[in-house]
C-alpha angles and dihedrals in degrees: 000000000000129000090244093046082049092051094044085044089053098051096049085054098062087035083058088041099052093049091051090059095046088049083054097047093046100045083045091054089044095056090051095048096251118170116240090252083055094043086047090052085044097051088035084057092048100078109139116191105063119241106040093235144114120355095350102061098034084061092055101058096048094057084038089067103034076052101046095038086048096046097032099247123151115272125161124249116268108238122197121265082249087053097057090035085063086045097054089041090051089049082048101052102051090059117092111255120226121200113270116250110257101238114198112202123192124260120241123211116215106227118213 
């Protein structure tokens, strides 16, 4: 097995992992008569891997939306990378603007 086919095994694992949990933690809340905002903080709370950063938690949102879109829970709509970009620029450029600091760097002779 490559090191690649290692890495991507790897992934799918915790992605399985991490739907698994969220099965456990919904059929849980259903059996208790939660509503879906309650299941949401409960899955949400179920987080198993510490800090919500990097692989793991990347791992974890994409089963989170395979898992909300399958079992009807609110998510919120996925928006483009260009629409998030427009919406970044109109925050920008509602925020007063001050000069730039002039920065002098040394200059560097090359020697021969």
């Amino acid at each position: 097995m490559t090191r690649t086919n290692r890495f991507r095994a790897a992934r799918e694992a915790r992605t399985r992992t991490a739907y698994k949990i969220m099965q456990s933690v919904f059929d849980l809340c259903q059996a208790q008569g939660q509503a879906l905002e309650q299941i949401d903080l409960a899955i949400r709370d179920a987080y198993p891997w510490g800090e919500r950063r990097a692989w793991p938690y990347k791992a974890w949102l994409m089963a989170r939306r395979e898992f909300y879109k399958k079992h009807g829970l609110p998510l919120r709509p996925l928006i483009s990378i260009a629409e998030s970009v427009l919406e970044d620029g109109n925050m920008l450029s509602s925020l007063p603007t001050a000069p730039s600091p002039h920065i002098d760097l040394p200059h560097h002779e090359e020697k021969l």
